[in-house]
N, C-alpha and C positions, 0 to 999 in steps of 0.2 A: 504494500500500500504506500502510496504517495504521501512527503510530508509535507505541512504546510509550508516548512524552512528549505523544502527544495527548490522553490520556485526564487527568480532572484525579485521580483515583485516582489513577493512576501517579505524576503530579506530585508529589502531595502523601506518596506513598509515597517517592521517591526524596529527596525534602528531608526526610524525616524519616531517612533512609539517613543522607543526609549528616551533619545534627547529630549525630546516633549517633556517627557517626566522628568527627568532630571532638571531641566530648566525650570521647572515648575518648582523644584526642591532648591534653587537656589545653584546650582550644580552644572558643571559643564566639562567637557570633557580638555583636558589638557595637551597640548601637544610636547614633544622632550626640546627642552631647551639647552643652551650652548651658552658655559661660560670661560674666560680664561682664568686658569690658576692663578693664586696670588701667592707673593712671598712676604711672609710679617718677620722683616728682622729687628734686632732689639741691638742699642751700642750704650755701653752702660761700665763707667771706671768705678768699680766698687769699694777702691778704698780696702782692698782684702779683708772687707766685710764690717769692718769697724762702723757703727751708726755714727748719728749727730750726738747720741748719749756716750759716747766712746767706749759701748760694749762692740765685742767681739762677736755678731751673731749671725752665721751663713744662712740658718735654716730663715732670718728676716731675707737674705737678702734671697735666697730659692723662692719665698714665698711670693716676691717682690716679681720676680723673673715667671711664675708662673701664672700670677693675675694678668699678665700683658701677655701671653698667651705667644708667643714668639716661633716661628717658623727655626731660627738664628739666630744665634744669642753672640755679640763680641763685648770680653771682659777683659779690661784693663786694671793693672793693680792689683795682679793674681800673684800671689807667693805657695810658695813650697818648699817645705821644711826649711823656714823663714820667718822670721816675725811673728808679732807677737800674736798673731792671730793664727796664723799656722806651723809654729814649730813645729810641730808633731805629724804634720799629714801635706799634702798635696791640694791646696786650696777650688783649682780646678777638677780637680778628681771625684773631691769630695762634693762641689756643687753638681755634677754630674747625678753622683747618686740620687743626691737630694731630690734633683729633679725625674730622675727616673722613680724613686718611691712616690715622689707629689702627682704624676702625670699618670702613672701607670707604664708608658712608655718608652721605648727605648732612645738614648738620648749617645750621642757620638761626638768625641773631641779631638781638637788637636793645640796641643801648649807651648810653647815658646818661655823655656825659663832661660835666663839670661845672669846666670850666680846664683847668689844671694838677692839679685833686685827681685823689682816686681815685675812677671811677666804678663802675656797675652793669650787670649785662650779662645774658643770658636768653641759652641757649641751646639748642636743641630739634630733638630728630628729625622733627617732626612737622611740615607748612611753616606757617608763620605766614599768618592767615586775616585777621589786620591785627597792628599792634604802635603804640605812642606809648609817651611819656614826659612827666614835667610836673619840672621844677624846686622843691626845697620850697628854703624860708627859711637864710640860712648857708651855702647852698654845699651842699646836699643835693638827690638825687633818687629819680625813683623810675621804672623802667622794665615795662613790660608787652607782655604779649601774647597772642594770641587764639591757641586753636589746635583741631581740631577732630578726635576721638577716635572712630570708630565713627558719626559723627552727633551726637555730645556735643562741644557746646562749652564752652571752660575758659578761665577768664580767670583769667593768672599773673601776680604782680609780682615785682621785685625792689626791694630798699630796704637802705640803711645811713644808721642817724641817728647824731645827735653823742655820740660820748663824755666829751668835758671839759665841756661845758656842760648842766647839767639842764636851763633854764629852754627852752635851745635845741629839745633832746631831746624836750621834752614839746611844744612845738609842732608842733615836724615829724613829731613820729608825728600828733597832730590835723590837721593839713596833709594827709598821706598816706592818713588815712582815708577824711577827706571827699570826697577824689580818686579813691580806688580804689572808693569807693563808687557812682561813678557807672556803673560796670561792671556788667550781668551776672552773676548767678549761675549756677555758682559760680565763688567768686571760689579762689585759692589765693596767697598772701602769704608771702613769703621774705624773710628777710632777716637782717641782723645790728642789733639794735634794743640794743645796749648796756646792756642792765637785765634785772634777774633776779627770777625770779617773785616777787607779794606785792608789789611795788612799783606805785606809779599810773600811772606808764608803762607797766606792762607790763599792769595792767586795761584801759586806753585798749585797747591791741589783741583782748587776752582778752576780753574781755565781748561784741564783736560776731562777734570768731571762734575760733574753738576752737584750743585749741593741740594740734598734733596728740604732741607728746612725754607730755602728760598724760593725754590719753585714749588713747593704746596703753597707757598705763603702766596705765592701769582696765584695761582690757581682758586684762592678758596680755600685750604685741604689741611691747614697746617692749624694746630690748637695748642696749648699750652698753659699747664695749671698758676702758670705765672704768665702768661699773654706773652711775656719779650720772647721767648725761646730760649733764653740760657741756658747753661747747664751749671754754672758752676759759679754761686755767688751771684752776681750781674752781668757776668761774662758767658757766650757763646765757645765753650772749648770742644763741645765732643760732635761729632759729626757724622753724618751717613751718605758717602758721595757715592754717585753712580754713573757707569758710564754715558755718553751721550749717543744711545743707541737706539733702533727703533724696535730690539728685542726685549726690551724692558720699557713701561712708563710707572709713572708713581701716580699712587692712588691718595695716600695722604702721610702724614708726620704728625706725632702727638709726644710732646714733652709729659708724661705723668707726674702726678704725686704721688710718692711713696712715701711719706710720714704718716704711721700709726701714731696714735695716741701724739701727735706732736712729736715723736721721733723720727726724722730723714735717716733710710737705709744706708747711708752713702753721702760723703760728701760732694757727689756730683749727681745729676740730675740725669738718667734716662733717654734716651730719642728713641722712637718706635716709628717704624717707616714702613708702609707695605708697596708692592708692586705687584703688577699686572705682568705675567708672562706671557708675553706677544707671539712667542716662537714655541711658544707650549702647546698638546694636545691640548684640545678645550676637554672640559668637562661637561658631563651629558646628565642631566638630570633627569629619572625617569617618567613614563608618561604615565599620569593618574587623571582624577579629579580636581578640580578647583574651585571656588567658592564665585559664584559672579555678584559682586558689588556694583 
């Protein structure tokens, strides 16, 4: 016997049944949509964990690192069996953990110790596709790493150059160029660079990469729990510059606040940057229902 569902009349009559109904329920049918991945990295000099109260507390500074929810984490002021915050352990190491108990997740590093100082450290949800490090001039470095996003790959550093000496400063960011330059685009560059915009150390990095606090701030995109953007005191020191490519745009920059109870995690301020992977698989959201308003 013949069914009603064999006939395509009937088909086509019974699926127009339905969206009837469903549209009558507020309900319609969705189609799959297409977006491009983002990357939310974080640049944040910790102060190897020491607050504004001058305790010693990493699990503040993990918890600080996990409310911003960060794709890429670059840490400056990371010691290991060092100081008085971390004699005893591996400061990067141990914030790894931290974050792998707080996230559930697996979390992947690469550290750059430089002596006794305080080093740089990258750390990423994402598993590292390779990583290195080079040493600049004074007792500075610079850490990196590849990571691979939808089929986009991004090459990140991390870097903190001299504060008390210009002549220093201005080398080791020319040091750090020509080094990260040998990278892949795009490139994405973190750090704490001790100098504030309008200054020639701060064109050395500007001019070959965009600084992403000033192009959110064109844009609309850029916010901050102190309006100026600083990081540190009244001054602009720590930064998230990106290459000037069409395989990455930036979506927005937010300087946070992280003082609990009146306590700042750190005596620098945070930058959280996301972007747009242009050169990414989009993502495909699957096809349901939706609500029509």
């Amino acid at each position: 016997m013949a069914s009603f569902l064999d006939s395509p009349t009937s088909r086509r009559f019974l699926y127009r049944l339905i969206v009837g109904v469903l549209a009558g329920c507020g309900l319609a049918a969705a189609g799959s949509a297409q977006a491009l991945p983002t990357l939310r990295v974080m640049q944040w000099n910790i102060f190897n964990g020491r607050g504004s109260d001058d305790v010693c507390n990493p699990d503040r500074t993990a918890n600080i690192i996990v409310a911003q929810n960060p794709d890429v984490v670059s840490l400056n002021e990371v010691k290991a069996f060092a100081g008085e915050c971390s004699w005893t352990f591996d400061m990067s190491q141990h914030l790894q953990s931290l974050l792998q108990s707080k996230t559930g997740r697996t979390w992947y590093r690469k550290y750059i110790q430089i002596g006794s100082k305080a080093g740089n450290a990258l750390l990423s949800r994402y598993p590292l596709s390779s990583s290195s490090s080079t040493l600049l001039s004074n007792d500075r470095g610079v850490a990196q790493v590849t990571i691979s996003v939808n089929g986009a790959n991004v090459n990140l550093f991390s870097t903190h150059v001299d504060y008390d000496n210009a002549a220093w400063r201005t080398a080791q960011i020319k040091e750090a160029i020509q080094w990260i330059g040998s990278f892949a685009a795009p490139r994405i560059v973190m750090g704490d660079f001790n100098t504030v915009p309008g200054t020639t150390d701060y064109s050395l990095m500007a001019t070959p990469y965009q600084d992403s606090w000033v192009a959110a701030k064109s844009a609309g995109t850029a916010t901050a729990y102190n309006t100026s953007g600083a990081t540190h005191g009244g001054s602009r020191f720590d930064y998230v510059f990106y290459s000037r490519v069409v395989a990455v745009s930036l979506q927005s920059v937010n300087v946070p606040d992280t003082r609990v109870n009146g306590v700042f995690a750190s005596d620098h301020d945070p930058v959280v940057a996301v972007f747009a992977l242009n050169g990414a698989t989009p993502l495909r959201t699957p096809t349901g229902l939706r609500m029509i308003r």
